[in-house]
N, C-alpha and C positions, 0 to 999 in steps of 0.2 A: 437514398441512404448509402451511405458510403462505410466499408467494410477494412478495419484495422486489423491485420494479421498478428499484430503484436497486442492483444487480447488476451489479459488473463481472469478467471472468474473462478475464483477459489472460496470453497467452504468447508467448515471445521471446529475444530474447540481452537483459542486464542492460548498461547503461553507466552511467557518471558515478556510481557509489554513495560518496556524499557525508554521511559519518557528523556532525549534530551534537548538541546538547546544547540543547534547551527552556529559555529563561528560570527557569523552574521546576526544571533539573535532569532531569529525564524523556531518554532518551535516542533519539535522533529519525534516521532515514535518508531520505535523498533520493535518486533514482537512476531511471533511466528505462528503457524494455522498450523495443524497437525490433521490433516485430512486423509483418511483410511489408512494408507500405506504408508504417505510421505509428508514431510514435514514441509514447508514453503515456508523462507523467511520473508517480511515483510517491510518495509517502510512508511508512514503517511508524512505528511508535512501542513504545517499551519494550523486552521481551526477543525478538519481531519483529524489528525494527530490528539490535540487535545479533546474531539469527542472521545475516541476510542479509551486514551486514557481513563477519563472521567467517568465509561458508561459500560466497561467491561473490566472484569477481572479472569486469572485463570481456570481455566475449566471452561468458558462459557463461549454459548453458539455462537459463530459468525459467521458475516460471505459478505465477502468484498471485489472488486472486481479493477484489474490496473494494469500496467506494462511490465514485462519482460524486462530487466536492467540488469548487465552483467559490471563487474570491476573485479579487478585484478589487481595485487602487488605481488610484489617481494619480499618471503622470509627466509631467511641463511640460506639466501644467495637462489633459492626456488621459486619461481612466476607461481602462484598460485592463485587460484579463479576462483569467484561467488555468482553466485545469479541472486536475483530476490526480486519480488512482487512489488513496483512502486505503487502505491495504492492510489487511486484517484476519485472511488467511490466506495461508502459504507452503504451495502444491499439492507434494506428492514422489511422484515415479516416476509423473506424469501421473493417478494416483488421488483420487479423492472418491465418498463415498457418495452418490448420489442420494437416498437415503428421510431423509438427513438433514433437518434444520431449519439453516438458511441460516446461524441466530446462537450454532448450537454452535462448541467446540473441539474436533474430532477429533485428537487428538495419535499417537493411530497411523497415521494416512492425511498428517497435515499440521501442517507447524509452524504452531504460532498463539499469540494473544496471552495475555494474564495469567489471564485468565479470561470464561468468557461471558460477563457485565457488560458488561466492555469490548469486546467485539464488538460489541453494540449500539448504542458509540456512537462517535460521530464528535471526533476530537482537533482544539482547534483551533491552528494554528500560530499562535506569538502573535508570530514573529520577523520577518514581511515578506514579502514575496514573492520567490520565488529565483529 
């Protein structure tokens, strides 16, 4: 089993789930966990993205688990920085296998993306900073 430092495994109520569409057509959600103290913004992409949309509203429980992703621009003339949770698995009923590998699809324990591939890697937003 091999151990990814860049591991994030967030739970909380959902808000702002903010469905949109990648220059490319790819379909893309925004939306953020409000977990005790702090808020985590979030990302999913593809058929992720559109569970979440379709099977959550605000207020309601989640835990998701994904990469660290930071981006940065420039506003009047200021470098300014975000981090945000890219999601790569929807946790259900508070279950994961531990003896797993980090970069599987478990689709009986957890919604998740298109295929292992794409777990392993990181989508990048090409629309701006939200």
């Amino acid at each position: 089993m091999s151990f990814d430092i860049n591991t994030l495994h967030v739970s909380g109520t959902v808000s702002q789930i903010r469905p949109i569409q990648t220059r490319s057509g790819i379909a893309m959600t925004q939306f953020r966990i409000q977990s005790w103290k702090e808020e985590v913004r979030c990302v999913a992409f593809r058929e992720l993205a559109n569970q979440i949309v379709d099977d959550y509203e605000n207020g309601d429980r989640i835990e998701v688990k994904g990469r660290m992703q930071s981006s940065n621009w420039e506003k009047d003339g200021v470098r300014v920085y975000s981090y945000q949770c890219n999601v790569q698995h929807l946790i259900e009923n508070g279950s994961q296998s531990a003896e797993s590998e980090p970069s599987e699809c478990r689709r009986s324990d957890e919604r998740s993306c298109d295929s292992p591939n794409h777990c392993n890697s990181v989508q990048d937003y090409q629309g701006g900073p939200f």
